[in-house]
C-alpha atoms as one frame of an Amber mdcrd trajectory, in Angstrom:
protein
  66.380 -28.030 125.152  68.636 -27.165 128.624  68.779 -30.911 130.740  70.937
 -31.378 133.625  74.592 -32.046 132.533  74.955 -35.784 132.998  78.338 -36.108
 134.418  80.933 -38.913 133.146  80.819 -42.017 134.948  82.850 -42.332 137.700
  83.409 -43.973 141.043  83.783 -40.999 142.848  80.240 -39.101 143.650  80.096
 -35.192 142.914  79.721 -33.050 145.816  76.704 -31.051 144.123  74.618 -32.134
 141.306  72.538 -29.139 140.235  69.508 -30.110 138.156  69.093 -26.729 135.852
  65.797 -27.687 133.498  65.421 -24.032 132.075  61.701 -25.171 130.648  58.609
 -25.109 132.185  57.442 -28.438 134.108  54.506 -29.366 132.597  53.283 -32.539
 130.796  55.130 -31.926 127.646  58.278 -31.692 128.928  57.840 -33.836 132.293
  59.258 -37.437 130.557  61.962 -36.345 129.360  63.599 -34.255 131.954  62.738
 -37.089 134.396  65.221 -39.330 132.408  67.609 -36.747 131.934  68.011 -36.297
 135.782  68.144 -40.059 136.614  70.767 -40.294 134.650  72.549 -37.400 135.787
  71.730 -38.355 138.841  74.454 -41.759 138.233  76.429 -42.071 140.314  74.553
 -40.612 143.354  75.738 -37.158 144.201  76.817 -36.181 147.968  73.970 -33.360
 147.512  70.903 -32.522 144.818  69.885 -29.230 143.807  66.760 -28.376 141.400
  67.676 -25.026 140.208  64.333 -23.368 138.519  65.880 -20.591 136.500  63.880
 -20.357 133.650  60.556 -22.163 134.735  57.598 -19.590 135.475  55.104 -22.586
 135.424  54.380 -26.101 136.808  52.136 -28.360 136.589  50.771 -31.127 138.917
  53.273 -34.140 136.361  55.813 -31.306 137.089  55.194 -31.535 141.167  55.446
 -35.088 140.573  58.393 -35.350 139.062  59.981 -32.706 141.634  58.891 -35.182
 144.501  59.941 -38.367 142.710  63.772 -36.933 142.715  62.947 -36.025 146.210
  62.156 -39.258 146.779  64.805 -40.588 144.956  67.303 -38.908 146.995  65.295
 -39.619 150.340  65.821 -42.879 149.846  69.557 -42.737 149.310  70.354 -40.511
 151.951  71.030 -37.353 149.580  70.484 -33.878 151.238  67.420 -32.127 148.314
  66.757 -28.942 147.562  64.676 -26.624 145.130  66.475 -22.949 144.067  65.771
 -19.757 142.241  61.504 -20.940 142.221  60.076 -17.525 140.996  57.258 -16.212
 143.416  53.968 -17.477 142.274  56.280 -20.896 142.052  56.902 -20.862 145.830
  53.510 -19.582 146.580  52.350 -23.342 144.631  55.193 -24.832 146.560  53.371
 -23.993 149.787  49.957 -24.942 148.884  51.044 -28.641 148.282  53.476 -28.128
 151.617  56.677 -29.000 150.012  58.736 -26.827 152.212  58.097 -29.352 154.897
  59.800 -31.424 152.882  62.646 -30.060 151.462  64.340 -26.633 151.582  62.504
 -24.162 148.626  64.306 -20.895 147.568  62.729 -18.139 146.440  64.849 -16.205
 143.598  67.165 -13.715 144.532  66.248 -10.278 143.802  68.910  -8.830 141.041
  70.304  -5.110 141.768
């Protein structure tokens, strides 16, 4: 099962953190990968970003947890981002208005 990396503890805060689930979002999976990215997310990083390589769907626990580490990171003054959403992904995104939140990325096209 792909989590984030946690990184060892240190004083010194990473520059990016990059939150890489490779599984859907959806209830089954939601718990854990919340706890995996809290405690990657120790100590706070300079920047957060959820990279969604891999996950084709979400589910509303899945929106939730994406706008709890918003939230999360809001609150500590840590720049968030979401990466690499596939299409129908971003089109969800929008529905909900998360890109007036927080930066959302489309997926690059590959050549």
């Amino acid at each position: 099962m792909p989590t984030p990396k946690a990184r060892p503890h240190s004083s010194k805060p990473a520059e990016l953190l990059r939150l890489k689930p490779g599984r859907d979002l959806v209830a089954s999976t939601v718990e854990a990968e919340r706890e995996s990215c809290m405690k990657a997310m120790t100590p706070p990083p300079k920047r957060v970003v959820l990279d969604l390589t891999g996950v084709n769907q979400i589910d509303s626990l899945g929106i939730t947890l994406i706008l709890g580490i918003y939230k999360s990171c809001q609150k500590q003054g840590i720049p968030f981002s979401v990466e690499e959403a596939v299409p129908d992904l971003v089109r969800v995104f929008k529905l909900f208005s998360i890109p007036k939140l927080f930066p959302v990325l489309e997926t690059s096209p590959h050549e």
